[in-house]
C-alpha positions as CSV (number, residue, x, y, z in Angstrom):
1,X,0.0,0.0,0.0
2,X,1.7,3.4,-0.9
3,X,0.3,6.1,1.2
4,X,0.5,10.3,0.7
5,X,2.6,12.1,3.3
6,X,-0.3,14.0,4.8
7,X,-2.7,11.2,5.1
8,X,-0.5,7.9,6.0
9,X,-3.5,5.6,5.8
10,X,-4.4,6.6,2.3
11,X,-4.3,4.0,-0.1
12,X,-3.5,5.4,-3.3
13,X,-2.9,2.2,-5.0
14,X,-6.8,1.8,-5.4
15,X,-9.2,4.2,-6.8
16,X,-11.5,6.2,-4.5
17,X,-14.7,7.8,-5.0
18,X,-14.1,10.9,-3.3
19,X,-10.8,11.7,-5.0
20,X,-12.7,10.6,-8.3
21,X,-15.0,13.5,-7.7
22,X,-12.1,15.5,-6.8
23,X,-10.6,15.1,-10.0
24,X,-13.8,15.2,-12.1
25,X,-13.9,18.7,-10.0
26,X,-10.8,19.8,-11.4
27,X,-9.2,19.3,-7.7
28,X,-5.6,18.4,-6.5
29,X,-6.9,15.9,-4.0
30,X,-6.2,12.3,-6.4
31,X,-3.9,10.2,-7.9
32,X,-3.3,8.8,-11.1
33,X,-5.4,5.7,-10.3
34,X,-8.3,7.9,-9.5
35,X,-7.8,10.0,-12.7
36,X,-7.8,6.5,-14.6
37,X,-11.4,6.0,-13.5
38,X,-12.2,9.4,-14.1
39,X,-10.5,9.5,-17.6
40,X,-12.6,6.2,-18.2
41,X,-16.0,8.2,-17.7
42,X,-18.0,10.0,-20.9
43,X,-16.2,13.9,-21.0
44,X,-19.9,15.0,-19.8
45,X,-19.4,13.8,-16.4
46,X,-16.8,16.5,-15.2
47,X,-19.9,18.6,-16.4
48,X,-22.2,17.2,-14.0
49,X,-20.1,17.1,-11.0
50,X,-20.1,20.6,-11.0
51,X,-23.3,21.4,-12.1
52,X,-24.2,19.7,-8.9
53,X,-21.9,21.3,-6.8
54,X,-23.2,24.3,-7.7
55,X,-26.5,22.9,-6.7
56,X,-25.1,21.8,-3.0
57,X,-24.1,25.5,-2.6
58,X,-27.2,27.5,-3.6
59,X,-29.5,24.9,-1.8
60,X,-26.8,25.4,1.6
61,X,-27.0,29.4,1.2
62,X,-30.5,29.3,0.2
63,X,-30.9,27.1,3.8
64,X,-28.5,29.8,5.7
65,X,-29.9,32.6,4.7
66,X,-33.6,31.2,5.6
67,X,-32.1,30.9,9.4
68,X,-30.6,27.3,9.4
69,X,-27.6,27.5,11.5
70,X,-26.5,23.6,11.6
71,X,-25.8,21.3,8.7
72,X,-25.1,17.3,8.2
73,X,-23.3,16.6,4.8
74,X,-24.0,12.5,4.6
75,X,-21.4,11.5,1.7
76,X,-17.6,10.7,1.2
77,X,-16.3,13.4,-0.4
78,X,-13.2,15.3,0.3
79,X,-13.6,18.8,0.6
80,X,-12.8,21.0,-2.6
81,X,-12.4,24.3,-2.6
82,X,-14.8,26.1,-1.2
83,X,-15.0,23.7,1.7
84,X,-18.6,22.4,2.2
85,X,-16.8,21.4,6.0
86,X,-16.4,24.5,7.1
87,X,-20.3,24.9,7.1
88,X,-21.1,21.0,7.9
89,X,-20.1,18.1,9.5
90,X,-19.5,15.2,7.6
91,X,-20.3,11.5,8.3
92,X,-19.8,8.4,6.2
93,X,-22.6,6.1,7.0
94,X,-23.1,2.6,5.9
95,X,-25.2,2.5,2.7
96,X,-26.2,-1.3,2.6
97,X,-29.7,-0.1,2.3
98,X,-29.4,4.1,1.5
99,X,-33.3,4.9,2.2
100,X,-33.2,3.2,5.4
101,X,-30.0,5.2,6.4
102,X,-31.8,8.4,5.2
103,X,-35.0,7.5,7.2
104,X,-32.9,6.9,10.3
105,X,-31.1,9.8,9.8
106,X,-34.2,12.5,9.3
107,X,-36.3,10.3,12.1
108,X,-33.7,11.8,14.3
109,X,-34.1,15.3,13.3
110,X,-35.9,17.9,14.9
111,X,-39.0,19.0,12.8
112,X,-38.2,22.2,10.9
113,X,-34.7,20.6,9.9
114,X,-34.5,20.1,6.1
115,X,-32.8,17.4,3.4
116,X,-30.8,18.4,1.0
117,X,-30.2,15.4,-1.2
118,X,-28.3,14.8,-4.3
119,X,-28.1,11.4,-6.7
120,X,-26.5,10.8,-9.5
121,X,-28.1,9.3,-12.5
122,X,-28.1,9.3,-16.1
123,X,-31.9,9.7,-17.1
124,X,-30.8,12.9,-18.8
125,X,-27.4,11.0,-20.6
126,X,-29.3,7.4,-22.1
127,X,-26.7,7.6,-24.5
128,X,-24.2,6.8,-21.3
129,X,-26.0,3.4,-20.8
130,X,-23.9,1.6,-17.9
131,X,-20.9,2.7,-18.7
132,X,-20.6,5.1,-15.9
133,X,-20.6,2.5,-13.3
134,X,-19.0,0.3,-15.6
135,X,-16.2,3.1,-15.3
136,X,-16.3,2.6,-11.0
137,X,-16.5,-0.7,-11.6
138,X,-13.2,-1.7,-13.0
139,X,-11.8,0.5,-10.5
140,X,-13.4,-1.6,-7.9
141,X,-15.6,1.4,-6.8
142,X,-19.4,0.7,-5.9
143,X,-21.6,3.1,-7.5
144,X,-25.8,2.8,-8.0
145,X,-27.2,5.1,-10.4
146,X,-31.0,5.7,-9.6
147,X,-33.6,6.9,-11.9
148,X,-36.0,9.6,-10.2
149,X,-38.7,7.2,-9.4
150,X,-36.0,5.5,-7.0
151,X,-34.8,9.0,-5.8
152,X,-38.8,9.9,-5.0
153,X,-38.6,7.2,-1.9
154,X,-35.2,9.3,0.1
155,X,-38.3,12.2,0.3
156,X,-41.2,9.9,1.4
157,X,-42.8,11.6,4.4
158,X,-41.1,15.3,3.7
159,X,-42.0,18.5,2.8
160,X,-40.5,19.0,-0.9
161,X,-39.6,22.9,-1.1
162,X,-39.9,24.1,-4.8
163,X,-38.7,23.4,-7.3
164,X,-39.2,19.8,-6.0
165,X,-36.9,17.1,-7.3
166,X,-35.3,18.1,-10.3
167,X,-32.2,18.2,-12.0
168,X,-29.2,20.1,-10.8
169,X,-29.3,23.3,-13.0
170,X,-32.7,23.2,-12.3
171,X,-32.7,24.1,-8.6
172,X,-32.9,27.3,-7.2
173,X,-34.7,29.3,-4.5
174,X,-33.2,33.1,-5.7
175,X,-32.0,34.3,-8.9
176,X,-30.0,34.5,-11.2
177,X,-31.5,30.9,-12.5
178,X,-28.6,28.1,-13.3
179,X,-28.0,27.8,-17.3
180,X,-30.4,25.0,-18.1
181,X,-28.1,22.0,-19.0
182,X,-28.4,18.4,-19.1
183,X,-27.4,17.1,-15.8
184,X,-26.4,13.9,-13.9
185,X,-28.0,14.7,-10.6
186,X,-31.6,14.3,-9.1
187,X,-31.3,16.7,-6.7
188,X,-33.9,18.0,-3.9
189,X,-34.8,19.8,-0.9
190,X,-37.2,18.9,1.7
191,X,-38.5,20.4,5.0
192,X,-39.1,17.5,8.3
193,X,-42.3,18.3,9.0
């Protein structure tokens, strides 16, 4: 196992989906077997990671600026410039069954609290096929896709706040609207009633 100077029990002899993202991102945070996988995706997918970043931060200042002080970011990314940690605090739960995680997550929220939710997907790309988690695949990465019907369930029992679930570029509370683009997110925002 080789292992980065800062982070001793990093494994950079195997991809990681974090530092995938991170490249896809244009980041620093990855090595060259992380940009293999990347590399091995269609060019569109460095597209769609940030078009849904740029979700993730107008649904988080949308949520500040509404009076929401305290934020849970559920997911295994490392932090890229602008930090999402310095607003939230991360956890890496186990995801052997994600809506039951989601459920017992929210069950333990205070009403008023929201979810902000975003899934990646390729109902907008059908030209991609499988070959997106075909990419993760070879680089031993798990990675399930979901169509919007199975992203309606993470929502079951909330309060969708408008737009609803949508696409990526197709989120937003206060202008100026996103450019519409094809995009490789569902994304949503829900109040816990």
């Amino acid at each position: 196992m080789s292992a980065d100077a800062s982070h001793p029990d990093t494994d950079t002899t195997r991809p990681h989906p974090a530092r995938v993202y991170d490249w896809l991102l244009g980041g620093s945070s990855n090595h060259p077997v992380d940009r293999k996988v990347g590399e091995a995706l269609p060019g569109e997918t460095r597209g769609n990671a940030a078009r849904n970043r740029a979700f993730m931060h107008r649904a988080t200042a949308w949520l500040a600026r509404n009076g929401i002080a305290q934020f849970l970011d559920i997911g295994t990314g490392i932090p890229t410039e602008p930090n999402l940690h310095q607003i939230v605090q991360a956890v890496r739960p186990d995801d052997e069954d994600p809506y039951a995680v989601v459920r017992s997550l929210v069950g333990a929220l205070p009403a008023g609290s929201f979810l902000v939710l975003s899934h990646g997907t390729t109902d907008q790309h059908p030209e991609w096929g499988r070959s997106i988690e075909s990419a993760y695949e070879k680089g031993a990465i798990p990675l399930r896709l979901r169509t919007r019907s199975e992203v309606e369930p993470f929502f079951e029992g909330l309060e969708l706040v408008a737009p609803g679930l949508v696409s990526a570029t197709e989120w937003y509370r206060e202008g100026p609207a996103p450019t519409p683009e094809r995009s490789g997110f569902h994304v949503g925002v829900a109040r816990i009633p």
